[in-house]
C-alpha positions in Angstrom: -3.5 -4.6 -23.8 -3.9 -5.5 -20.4 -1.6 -4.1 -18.1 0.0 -0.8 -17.6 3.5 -1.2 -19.4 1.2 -2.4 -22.9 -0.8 1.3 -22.6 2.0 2.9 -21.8 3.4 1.4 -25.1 0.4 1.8 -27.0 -0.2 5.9 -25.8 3.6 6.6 -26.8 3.0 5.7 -30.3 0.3 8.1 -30.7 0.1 11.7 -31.9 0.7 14.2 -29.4 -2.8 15.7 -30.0 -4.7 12.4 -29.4 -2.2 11.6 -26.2 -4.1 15.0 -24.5 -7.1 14.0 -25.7 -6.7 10.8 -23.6 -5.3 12.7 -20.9 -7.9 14.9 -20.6 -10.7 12.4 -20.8 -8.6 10.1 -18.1 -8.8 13.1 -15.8 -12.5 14.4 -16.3 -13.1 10.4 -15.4 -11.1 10.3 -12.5 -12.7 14.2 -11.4 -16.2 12.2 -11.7 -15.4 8.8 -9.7 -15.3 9.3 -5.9 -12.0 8.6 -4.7 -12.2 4.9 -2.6 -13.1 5.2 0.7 -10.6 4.5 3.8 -10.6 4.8 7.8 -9.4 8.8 7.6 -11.3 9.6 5.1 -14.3 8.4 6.9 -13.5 10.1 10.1 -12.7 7.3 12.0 -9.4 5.9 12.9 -8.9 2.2 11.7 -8.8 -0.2 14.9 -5.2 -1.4 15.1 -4.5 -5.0 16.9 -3.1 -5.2 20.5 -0.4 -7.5 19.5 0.9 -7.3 23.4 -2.3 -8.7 24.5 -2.5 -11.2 22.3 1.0 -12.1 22.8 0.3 -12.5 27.0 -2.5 -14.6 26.8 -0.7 -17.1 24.1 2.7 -16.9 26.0 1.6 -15.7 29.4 4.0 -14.0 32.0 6.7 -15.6 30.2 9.6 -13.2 28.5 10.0 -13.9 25.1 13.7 -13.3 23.8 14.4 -10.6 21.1 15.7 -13.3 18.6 17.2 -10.6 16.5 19.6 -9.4 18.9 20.2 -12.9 20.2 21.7 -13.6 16.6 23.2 -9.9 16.3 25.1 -11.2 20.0 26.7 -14.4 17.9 27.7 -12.8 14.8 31.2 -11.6 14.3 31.4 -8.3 13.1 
C-alpha cells in the first residue's frame, strides 16, 4: 500500500471496531505533530513579487497589449 486510494481500500475491509481504532490513533498522531509551518502562521506576510516592476525594466515604457482581449476582438461570437 502506497498511496491513499490502496488504504482507503485496505481500512474499508476491516471491522468497524478496528477502523476507530485507527482513527483514533490517526488523530492522537496528528494532535502530537505540529501542524507545518507557513508565512501567517508565522506572523509574517509572505513577500509577493512586483511583477509590474519587473515587467518595466524588461519591457520598459513600452505598452504591452492585453493579448486576451486582442483574440476576444477577432473571434465571432
Amino acid at each position: 500500500m502506497s498511496n491513499i486510494p490502496e488504504i482507503e481500500a485496505a481500512l474499508r475491509q476491516l471491522p468497524v471496531g478496528e477502523q476507530w481504532e485507527v482513527a483514533r490513533w490517526l488523530l492522537e498522531r496528528l494532535e502530537q505533530t505540529p501542524a507545518p509551518a507557513t508565512g501567517e502562521q508565522n506572523g509574517s506576510p509572505v513577500a509577493q513579487p512586483d511583477y509590474s516592476a519587473r515587467r518595466r525594466r524588461i519591457f520598459g515604457d513600452k505598452v504591452i497589449p492585453n493579448m486576451v482581449l486582442a483574440a476576444r476582438s477577432e473571434e465571432r461570437w
